[in-house]
C-alpha positions as CSV (number, residue, x, y, z in Angstrom):
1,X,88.1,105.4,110.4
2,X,90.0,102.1,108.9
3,X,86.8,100.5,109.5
4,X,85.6,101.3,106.3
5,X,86.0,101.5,102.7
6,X,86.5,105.3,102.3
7,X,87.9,105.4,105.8
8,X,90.9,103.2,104.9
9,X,91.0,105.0,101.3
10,X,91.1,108.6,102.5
11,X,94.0,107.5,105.3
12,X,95.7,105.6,102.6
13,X,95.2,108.8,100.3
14,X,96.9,111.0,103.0
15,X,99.7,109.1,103.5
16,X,100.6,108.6,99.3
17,X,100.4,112.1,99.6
18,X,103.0,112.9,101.8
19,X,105.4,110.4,100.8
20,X,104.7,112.0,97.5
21,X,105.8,115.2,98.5
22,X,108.4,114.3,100.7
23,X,110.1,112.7,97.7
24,X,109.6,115.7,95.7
25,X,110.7,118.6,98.3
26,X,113.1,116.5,100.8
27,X,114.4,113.4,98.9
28,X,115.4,114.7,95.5
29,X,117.3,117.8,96.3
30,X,119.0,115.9,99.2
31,X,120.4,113.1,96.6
32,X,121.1,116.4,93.8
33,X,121.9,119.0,95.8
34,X,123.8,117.2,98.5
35,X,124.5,113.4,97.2
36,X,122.1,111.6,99.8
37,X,121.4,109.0,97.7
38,X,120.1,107.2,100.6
39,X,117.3,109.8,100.8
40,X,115.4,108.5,97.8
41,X,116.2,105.3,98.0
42,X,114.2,104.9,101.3
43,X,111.6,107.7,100.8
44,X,111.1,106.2,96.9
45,X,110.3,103.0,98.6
46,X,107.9,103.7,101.0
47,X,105.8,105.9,98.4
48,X,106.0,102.8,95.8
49,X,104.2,100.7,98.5
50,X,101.8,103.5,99.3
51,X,101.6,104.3,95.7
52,X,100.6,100.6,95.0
53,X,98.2,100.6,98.2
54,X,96.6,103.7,96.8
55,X,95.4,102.3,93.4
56,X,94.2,99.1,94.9
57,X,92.0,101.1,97.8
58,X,91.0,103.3,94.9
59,X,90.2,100.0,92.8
60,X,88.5,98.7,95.6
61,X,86.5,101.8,96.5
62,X,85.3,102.4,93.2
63,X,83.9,98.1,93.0
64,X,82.3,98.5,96.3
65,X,81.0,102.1,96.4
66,X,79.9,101.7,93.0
67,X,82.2,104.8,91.8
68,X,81.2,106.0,88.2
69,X,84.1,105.8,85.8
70,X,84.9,109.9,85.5
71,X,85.2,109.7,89.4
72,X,87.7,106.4,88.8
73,X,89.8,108.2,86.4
74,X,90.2,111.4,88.9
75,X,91.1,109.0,92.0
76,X,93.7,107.6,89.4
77,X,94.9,110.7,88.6
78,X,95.1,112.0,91.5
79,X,97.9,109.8,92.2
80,X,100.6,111.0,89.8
81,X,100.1,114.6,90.6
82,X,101.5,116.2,93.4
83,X,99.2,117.0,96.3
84,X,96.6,115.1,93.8
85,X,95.4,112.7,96.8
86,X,94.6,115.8,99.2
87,X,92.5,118.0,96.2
88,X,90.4,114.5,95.8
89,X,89.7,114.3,99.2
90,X,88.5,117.5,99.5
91,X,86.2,116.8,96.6
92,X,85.5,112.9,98.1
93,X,84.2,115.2,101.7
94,X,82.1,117.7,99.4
95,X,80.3,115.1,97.4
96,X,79.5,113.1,100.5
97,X,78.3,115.9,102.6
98,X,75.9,117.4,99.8
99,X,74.9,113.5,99.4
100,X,75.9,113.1,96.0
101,X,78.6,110.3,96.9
102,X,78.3,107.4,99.6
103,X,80.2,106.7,102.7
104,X,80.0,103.0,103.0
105,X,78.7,99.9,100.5
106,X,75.4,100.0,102.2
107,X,74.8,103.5,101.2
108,X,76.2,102.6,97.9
109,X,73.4,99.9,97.6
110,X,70.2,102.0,99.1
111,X,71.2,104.9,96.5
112,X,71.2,102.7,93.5
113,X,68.1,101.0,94.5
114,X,66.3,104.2,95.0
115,X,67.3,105.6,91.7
């Protein structure tokens, strides 16, 4: 699964999405509700390195997969919502099994050449 571009994005994409969430639901009301300021302190700094990870495998999907822009935008997106990175999965496994999105570069490059 890492050994490819959307392998590494989607497992990348899972993980921003949980430490996205487990700031939301688990950090913050520990640090509001019961003063754990520790709580978001470490689970804010894990999802800022997967946050960052995320928009450069998105960055680097979208240059080697040859992503359109409106696909771009909705990976980017994605990121600031919660549960964002799971909905475009979803979408990411939809597109490529009814063939309208490609799996690695070198179906990237036989698409475009076809077309």
């Amino acid at each position: 699964m890492l050994r490819t571009v959307l392998g590494r994005f989607k497992v990348i994409g899972v993980l921003e999405g949980i430490s996205f969430l487990l700031l939301l639901l688990v950090a913050m009301p520990l640090k509001y509700a019961a003063g754990v300021d520790q709580a978001v302190s470490i689970v804010g700094m894990a999802h800022g390195v997967l946050f960052v990870l995320y928009i450069l495998a998105v960055l680097h999907a979208f240059m080697e997969l040859k992503w359109g822009m409106k696909k771009l935008l909705w990976a980017l997106a994605a990121a600031v919502l919660p549960a964002g990175t799971f909905v475009f999965e979803s979408y990411l496994n939809k597109e490529i099994a009814a063939g309208r999105a490609y799996a690695t570069p070198e179906e990237a490059d036989r698409g475009r050449r076809a077309v």
